[in-house]
Each structure stands twice: as C-alpha cells, then as structure tokens.
C-alpha positions in Angstrom: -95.3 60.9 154.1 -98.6 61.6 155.9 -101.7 60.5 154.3 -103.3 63.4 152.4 -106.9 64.5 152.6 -108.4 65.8 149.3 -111.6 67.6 150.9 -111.3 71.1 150.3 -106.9 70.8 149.9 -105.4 73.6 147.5 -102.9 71.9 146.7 -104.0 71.0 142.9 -104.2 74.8 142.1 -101.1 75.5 144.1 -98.8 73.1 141.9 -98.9 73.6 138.4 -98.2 70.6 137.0 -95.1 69.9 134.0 -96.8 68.6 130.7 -95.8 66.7 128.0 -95.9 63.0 127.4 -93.7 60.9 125.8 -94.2 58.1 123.2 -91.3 55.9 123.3 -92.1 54.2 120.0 -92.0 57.1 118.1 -89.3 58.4 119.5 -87.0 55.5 119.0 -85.9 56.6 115.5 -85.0 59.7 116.4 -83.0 58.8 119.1 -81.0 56.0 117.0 -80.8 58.5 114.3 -79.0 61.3 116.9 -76.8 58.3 117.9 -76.0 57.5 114.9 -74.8 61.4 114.0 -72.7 61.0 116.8 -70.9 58.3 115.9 -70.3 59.5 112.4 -68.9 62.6 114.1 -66.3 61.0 116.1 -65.0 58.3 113.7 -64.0 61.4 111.6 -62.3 63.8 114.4 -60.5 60.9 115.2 -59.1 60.3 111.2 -58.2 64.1 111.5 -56.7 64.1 115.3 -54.6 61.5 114.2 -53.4 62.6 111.1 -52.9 65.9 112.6 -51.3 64.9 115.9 -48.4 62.5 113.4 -48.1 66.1 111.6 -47.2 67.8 114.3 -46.1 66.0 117.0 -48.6 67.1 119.4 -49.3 65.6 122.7 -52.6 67.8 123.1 -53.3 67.1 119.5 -52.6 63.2 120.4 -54.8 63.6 123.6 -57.5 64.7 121.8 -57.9 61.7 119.2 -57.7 60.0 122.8 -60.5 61.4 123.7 -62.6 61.1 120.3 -61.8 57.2 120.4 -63.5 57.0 123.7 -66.0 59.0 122.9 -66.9 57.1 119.3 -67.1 54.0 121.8 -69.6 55.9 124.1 -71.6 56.8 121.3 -71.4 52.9 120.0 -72.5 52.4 123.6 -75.3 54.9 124.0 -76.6 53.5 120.3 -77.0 50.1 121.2 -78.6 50.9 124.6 -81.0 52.7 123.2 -81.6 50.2 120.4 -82.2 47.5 123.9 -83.8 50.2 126.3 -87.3 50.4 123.7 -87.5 46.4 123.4 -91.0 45.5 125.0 -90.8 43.8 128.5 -90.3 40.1 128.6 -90.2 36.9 131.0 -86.7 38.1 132.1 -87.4 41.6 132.4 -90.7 42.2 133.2 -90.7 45.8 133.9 -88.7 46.4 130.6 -85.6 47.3 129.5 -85.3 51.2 130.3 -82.5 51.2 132.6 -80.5 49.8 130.2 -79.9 53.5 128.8 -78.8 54.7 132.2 -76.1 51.8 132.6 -75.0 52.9 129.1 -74.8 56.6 130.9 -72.7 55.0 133.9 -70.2 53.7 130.8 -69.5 56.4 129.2 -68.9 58.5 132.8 -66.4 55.1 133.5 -65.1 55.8 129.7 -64.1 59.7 130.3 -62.3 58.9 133.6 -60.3 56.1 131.9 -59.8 58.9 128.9 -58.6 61.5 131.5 -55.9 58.6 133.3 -54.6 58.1 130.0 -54.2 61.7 129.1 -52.8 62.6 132.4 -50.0 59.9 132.4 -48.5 60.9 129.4 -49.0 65.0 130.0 -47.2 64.4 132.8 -44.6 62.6 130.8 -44.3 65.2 128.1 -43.8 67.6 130.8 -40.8 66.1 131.9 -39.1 65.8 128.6 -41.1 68.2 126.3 -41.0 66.8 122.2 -40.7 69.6 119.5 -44.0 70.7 118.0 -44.0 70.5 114.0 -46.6 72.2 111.4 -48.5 73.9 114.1 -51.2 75.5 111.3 -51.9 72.1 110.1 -52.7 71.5 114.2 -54.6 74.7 114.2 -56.9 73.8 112.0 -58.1 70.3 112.9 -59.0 71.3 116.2 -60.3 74.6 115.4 -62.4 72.6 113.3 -63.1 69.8 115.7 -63.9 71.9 118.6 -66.9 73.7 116.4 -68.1 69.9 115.1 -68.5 69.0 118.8 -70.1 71.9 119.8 -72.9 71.5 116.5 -73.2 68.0 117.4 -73.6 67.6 121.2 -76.0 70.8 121.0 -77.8 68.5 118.8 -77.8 65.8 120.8 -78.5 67.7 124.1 -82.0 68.7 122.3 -82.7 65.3 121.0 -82.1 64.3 124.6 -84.6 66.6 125.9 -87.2 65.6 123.5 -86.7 61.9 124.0 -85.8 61.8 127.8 -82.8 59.4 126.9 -80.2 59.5 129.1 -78.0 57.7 126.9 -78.1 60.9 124.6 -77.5 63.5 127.1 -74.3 61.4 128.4 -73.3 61.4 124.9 -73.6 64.7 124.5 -71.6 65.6 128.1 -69.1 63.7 126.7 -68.8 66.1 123.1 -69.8 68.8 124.5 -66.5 68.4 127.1 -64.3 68.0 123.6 -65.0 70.7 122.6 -64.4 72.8 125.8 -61.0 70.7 125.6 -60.7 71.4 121.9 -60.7 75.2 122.0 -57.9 75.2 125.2 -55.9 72.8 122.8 -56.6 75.4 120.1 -55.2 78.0 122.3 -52.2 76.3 123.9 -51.2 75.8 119.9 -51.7 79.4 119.0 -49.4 80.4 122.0 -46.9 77.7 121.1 -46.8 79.2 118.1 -46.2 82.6 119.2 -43.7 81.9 121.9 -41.9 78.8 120.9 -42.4 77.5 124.2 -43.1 73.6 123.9 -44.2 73.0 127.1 -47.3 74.9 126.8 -48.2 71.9 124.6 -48.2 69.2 127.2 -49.9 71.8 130.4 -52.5 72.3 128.1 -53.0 68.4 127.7 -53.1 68.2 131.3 -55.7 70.9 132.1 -57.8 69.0 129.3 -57.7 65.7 131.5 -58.8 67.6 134.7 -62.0 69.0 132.9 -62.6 65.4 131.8 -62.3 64.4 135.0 -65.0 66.5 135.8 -67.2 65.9 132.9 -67.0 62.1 133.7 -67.9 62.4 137.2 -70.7 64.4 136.8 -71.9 62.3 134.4 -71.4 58.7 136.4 -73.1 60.6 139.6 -76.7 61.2 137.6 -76.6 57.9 135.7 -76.0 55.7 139.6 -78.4 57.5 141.4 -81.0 56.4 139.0 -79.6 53.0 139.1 -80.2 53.0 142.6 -83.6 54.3 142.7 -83.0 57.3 143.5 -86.8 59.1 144.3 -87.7 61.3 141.4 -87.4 65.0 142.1 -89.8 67.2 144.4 -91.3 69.0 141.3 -92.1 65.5 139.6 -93.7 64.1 143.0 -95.6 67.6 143.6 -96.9 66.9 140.1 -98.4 63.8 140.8 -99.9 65.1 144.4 -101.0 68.1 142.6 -102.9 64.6 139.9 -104.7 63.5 142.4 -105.9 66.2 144.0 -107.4 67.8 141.5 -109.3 65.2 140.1 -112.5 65.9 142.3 -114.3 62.6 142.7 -116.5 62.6 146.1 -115.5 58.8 146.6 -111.5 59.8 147.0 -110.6 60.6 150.7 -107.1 60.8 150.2 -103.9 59.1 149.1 -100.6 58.2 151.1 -97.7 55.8 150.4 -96.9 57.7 147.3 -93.4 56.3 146.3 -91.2 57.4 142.6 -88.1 56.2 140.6 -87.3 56.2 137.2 -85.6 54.3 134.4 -84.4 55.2 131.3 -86.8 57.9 130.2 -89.7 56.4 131.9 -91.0 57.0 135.4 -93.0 54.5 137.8 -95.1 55.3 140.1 -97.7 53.9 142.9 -99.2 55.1 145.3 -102.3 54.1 148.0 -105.7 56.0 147.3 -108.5 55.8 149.7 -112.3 55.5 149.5 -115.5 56.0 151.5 -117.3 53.5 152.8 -119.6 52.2 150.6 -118.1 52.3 147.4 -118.3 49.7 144.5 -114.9 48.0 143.3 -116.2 48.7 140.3 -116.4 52.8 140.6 -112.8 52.3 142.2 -111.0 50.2 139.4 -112.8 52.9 136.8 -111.5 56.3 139.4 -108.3 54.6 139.6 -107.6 54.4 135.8 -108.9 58.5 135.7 -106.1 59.0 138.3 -103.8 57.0 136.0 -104.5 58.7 132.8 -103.8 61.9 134.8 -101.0 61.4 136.9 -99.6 59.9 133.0 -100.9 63.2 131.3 -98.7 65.3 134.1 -95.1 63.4 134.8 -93.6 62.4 131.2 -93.5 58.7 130.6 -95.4 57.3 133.5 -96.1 54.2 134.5 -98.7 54.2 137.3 -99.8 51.8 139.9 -102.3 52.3 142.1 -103.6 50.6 145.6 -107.3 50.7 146.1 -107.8 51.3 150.1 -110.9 51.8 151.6 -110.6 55.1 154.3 -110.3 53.8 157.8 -107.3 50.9 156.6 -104.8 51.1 159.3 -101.2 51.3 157.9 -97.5 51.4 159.8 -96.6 54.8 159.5 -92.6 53.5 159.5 -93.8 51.7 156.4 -94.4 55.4 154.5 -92.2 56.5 151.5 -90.4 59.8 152.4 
C-alpha cells in the first residue's frame, strides 16, 4: 500500500462509509438466547426423526435424525463459544476471546462433513439391498414438519447473526437451514415412494441429502479458516476506514500508510501509521489520533483501532507495506 496524502484527496466523499456499531455486552443475551432456541429445536426433530424413522423404516428418515444429532451438538457448540467469545481479555489472552466463535464455526463445518460420511456410507448400503418402507404418512409428517421448523429457526438465527455479527450463529444457522433443504427432498422422495412403491427412491434421496451437506459444510469450514488465518477484511471494510481518515480534516494529518485489517469473532482490529507536520505537539497527536479512533470505530462495526503516530518525512521499507 502506498502512503496516502489527505490534502485535497476525494476519497472521503467518494466512499460512503457502512454504519452501525456493535455493543458486544448487550448483545450477549441475545445471542445465547438464539443459541439456546436452537438447541431446543433440534433435541426435538431428533425425538420425532427417530421415532419416525423406527415407524417406517426409513433410511432418509434415519439420515435425517443423523443430521439433527449433529446439528444439536453444533448448536451446544456454537452456545458455549459464544458464552467464552464475550469473556473480557485476560493474562492468557490478551486481545480477548473473539475467535473462539469462529473455531466453533470451523466445528460445526468439520461436524456436517462427518454427518454427510455417515449418511453416505449407509445410502450407499441401502442402495444395494433396499429395506421396505412402512407407515409412510407417519414419515410424511415429521419431516414435512421438520423441514418448516428449520426453515423458522435458521431464518431466525440468520438475523440474530446479522445483528450480533456472531459467526457462531450464522454457522448454526447454515447448518439448519441445509436440514431443511434436505428435509423437503426427503419429504419428496417419501411422497414418490408412496406413489410408486419403488423403495429405492428412499435410499437415492438419502444420498443426494449427504452431497448437499457436503456442500453446506464446506462452505461453512472455508469462511470460519480464513478468519482463523487472518484473512484481511474485505475491500469495502478497508475503503471504510481510508474513507475515516480522510475525512476527518485536521491540518496536522499529512497522510496515513501501513494500514493493515483482520477480524475475530464479530470484532475487527485495526492499525494503521498516520503522519504529521513538523511541528506538531504529542499532545495534539495522542488527542487527533483518538478522533480518528472514534471514527474509524463509528464506520467499521466492532473496531478495535490502533494507531502509529509518525511524523511526515519518517522513512519506511516499502516491502514492509500491508497489501
């Protein structure tokens, strides 16, 4: 990154800048509370898959309360990550304990791939010697009802998780939002069973259900690592924070390089290098650099800002610059 100038530079009005900040204390009940729907959810799909799948016989039926048993544990999961991700930061973890919510994300994707092995393996098994399906309305009707209690819930979650930032919830709700996708091609592969007597419809239909798992849990275990790797955060964020310090207009700010991003959990860090003309007081520094602070904080959710005081003719290695 080359280092900015601020005289006279657009680039504040050119950006506009996301809004909305975050308080992570008040949003820690609500984000326990969404967990905690969750798991309520799943521990009773799974009574009824069960009960349901002995009914009938049903391998999709059986795949199903599969998949609501791992999902109850990545809700368990995503609960007490959250419950650890808003403890204060400590000796041991000084920058806190936000990334906790993302390995809980990396779980869960870990959790639907084991889900979708499990489910493949005995699809594939049913396939070759396919099992009589018995009491097909009883099978109807738990997973007609289960597919619209996971769509309810993971919509619910999915807004939580926007309101919070937590990526614990918005693995969670990937994770019910993917039953009930599954759900409703179980629903169908029943109806046609039903229709045409053909019992292997019963275990291809469990088998289609693992391959959209598949991709669920992939999806999901790709945007939890790349946060657990610090990943930058994305142009839009970064622009944000350019567009921050540009705009706030104080003579004694030259311009800024060095700027570097990540995130964890549902909070950001950030630091950057700004520079000064010659001449000015530490003292009118320390106080522009906390205005800077307050407003790169007012324009990326959840920041946590450190800034370099420079003054403007510091030489820097250029190799040294974040991208």
């Amino acid at each position: 990154m080359k280092r900015r100038r601020l005289s006279g530079t657009p680039l504040a009005a050119a950006i506009r800048a996301p809004t909305g900040m975050i308080d992570p204390v008040a949003d820690h009940p609500r984000k326990a509370r969404a967990a905690a729907v969750s798991i309520a959810s799943n521990c009773l799909l799974i009574v009824l898959k069960i009960v349901a799948g002995a009914l009938t016989g049903s391998i999709a039926i059986l795949t199903e309360a599969v998949h609501s048993s791992i999902d109850l544990v990545a809700s368990v999961v995503a609960y007490f990550s959250i419950r650890k991700a808003d403890e204060p930061a400590d000796d041991d973890h000084q920058y806190g304990h936000a990334k906790v919510e993302n390995l809980a994300a990396a779980i869960e994707g870990m959790l639907i791939l084991v889900g979708a092995g499990v489910i493949l393996f005995e699809s594939v098994r049913r396939l070759a010697d396919p099992a009589p399906v018995d009491t097909i309305g009883v099978g109807i009707a738990v997973i007609g009802f289960s597919a619209l209690a996971n769509l309810g819930v993971s919509t619910y979650l999915y807004r939580q998780a926007r309101l919070t930032d937590s990526p614990a919830l918005e693995g969670d709700a990937a994770h019910l939002r993917t039953d009930a996708v599954t759900s409703a091609g179980v629903l169908v592969a029943l109806v046609l069973v039903e229709a045409t007597g053909i019992e292997a419809i019963d275990p291809a239909a469990a088998l289609l259900v693992a391959v959209a798992i598949v991709g669920a849990g992939t999806r999901v275990l790709t945007r939890s690592t790349r946060v657990l790797v610090d990943e930058s955060l994305p142009a839009d964020e970064l622009d944000a924070v350019r567009a921050a310090v540009a705009g706030h207009g104080a003579p004694e700010v030259t311009g800024f390089h060095k700027l570097r991003a990540r995130r964890a959990g549902s909070r950001r860090y950030v630091d950057l290098h700004v520079q000064f003309r010659p001449g000015t007081t530490l003292e009118r520094a320390h106080r522009v650099s906390h205005e800077l602070q307050r407003r790169i904080d007012g324009s990326v959710r959840n920041a946590d800002v450190l800034i370099h005081l420079e003054p403007e003719n510091v030489e820097h290695d250029p190799r040294r610059e974040a991208p």
